[in-house]
C-alpha positions in Angstrom: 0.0 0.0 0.0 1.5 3.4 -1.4 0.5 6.2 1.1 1.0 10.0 -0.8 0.3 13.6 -1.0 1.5 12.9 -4.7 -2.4 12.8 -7.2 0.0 11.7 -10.1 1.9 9.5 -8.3 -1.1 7.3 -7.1 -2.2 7.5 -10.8 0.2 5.2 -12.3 -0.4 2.4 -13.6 2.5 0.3 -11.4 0.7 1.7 -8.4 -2.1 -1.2 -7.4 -2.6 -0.3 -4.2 -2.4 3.3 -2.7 -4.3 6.0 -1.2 -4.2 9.5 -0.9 -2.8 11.5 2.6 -5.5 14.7 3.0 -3.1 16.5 5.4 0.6 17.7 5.3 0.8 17.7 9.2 2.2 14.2 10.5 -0.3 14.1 13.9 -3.0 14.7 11.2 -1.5 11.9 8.8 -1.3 9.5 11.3 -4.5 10.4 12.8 -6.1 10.0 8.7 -4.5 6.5 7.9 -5.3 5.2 11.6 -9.1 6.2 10.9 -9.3 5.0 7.5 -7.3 1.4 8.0 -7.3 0.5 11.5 -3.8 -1.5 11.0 -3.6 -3.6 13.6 -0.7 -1.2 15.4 2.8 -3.2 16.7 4.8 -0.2 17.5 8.9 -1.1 18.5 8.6 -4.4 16.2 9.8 -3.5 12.6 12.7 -1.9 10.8 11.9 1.6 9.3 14.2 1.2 6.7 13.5 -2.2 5.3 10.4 -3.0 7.9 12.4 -6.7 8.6 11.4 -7.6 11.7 13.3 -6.1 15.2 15.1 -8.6 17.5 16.8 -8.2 20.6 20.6 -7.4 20.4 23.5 -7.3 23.2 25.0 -4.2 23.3 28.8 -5.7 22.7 27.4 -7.2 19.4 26.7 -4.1 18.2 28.9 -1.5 20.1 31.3 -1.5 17.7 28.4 0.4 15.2 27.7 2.8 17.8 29.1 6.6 18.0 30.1 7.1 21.4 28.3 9.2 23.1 25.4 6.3 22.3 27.8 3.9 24.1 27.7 5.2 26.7 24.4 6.6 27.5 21.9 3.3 26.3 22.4 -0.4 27.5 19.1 -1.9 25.4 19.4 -2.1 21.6 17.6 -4.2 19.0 18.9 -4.5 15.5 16.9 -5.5 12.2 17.0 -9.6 11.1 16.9 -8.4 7.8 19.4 -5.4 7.3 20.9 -5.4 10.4 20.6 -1.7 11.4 20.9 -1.2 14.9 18.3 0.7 17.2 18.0 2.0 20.7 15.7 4.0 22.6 17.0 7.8 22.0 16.1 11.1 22.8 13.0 11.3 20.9 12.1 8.0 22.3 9.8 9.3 25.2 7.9 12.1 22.2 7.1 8.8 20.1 6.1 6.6 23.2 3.0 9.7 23.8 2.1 10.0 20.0 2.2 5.8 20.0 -0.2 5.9 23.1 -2.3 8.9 22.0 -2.9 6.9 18.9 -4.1 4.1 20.6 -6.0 5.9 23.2 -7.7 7.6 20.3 -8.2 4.9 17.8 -9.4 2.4 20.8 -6.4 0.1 21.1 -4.5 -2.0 18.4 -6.7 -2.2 15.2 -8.2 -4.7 13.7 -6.6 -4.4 10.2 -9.7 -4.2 8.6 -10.2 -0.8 6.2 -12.9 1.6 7.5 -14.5 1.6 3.8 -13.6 0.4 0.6 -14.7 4.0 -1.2 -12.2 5.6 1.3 -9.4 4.0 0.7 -9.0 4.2 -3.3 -6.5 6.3 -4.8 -7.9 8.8 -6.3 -9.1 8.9 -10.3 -9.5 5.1 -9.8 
């Protein structure tokens, strides 16, 4: 599923699945797909690179891919099975933990997966 802002883009013939984004503010974007596709929500589990699936890694197996400062200040990391990117809880951790549980406050817990409407979710012109 190709989520965009991009009319023309979700025109294309290659595009067989996509929908159109209404708003340019992310609270409002996540607030729109949430509404419209109830995915069933597993926040902390996938890659945002390659979205491979997140396992737990020791922090000497991956230390060596770490700048320092991020060393020494985080002891929990998990690292993609599929690229192997490595991930901690930063900074911005604790901002994405309230928009995560706003969400699911808001949208009345995980989701089902199941689309709100059919008519909704079409890419436009289609």
């Amino acid at each position: 599923m190709l989520l965009s802002r991009d009319r023309g883009l979700l025109r294309r013939r290659e595009i067989w699945a996509g929908a159109y984004v209404h708003s340019d503010r992310p609270q409002a974007q996540l607030r729109d797909v949430l509404g419209r596709f109830a995915p069933v929500l597993a926040p902390w589990t996938r890659c945002t690179a390659c979205n491979g699936t997140l396992v737990d890694a020791d922090k000497s197996a991956v230390s060596g891919r770490l700048e320092h400062g991020t060393q020494q200040s985080y002891d929990v990391f998990a690292r993609c099975a599929a690229c192997d990117r490595v991930y901690w809880r930063g900074a911005h951790h604790a901002r994405l933990e309230t928009i995560v549980a706003d969400a699911v406050r808001e949208f009345g817990g995980l989701g089902t997966g199941a689309p709100a409407s059919r008519s909704d979710n079409a890419a436009p012109g289609r």
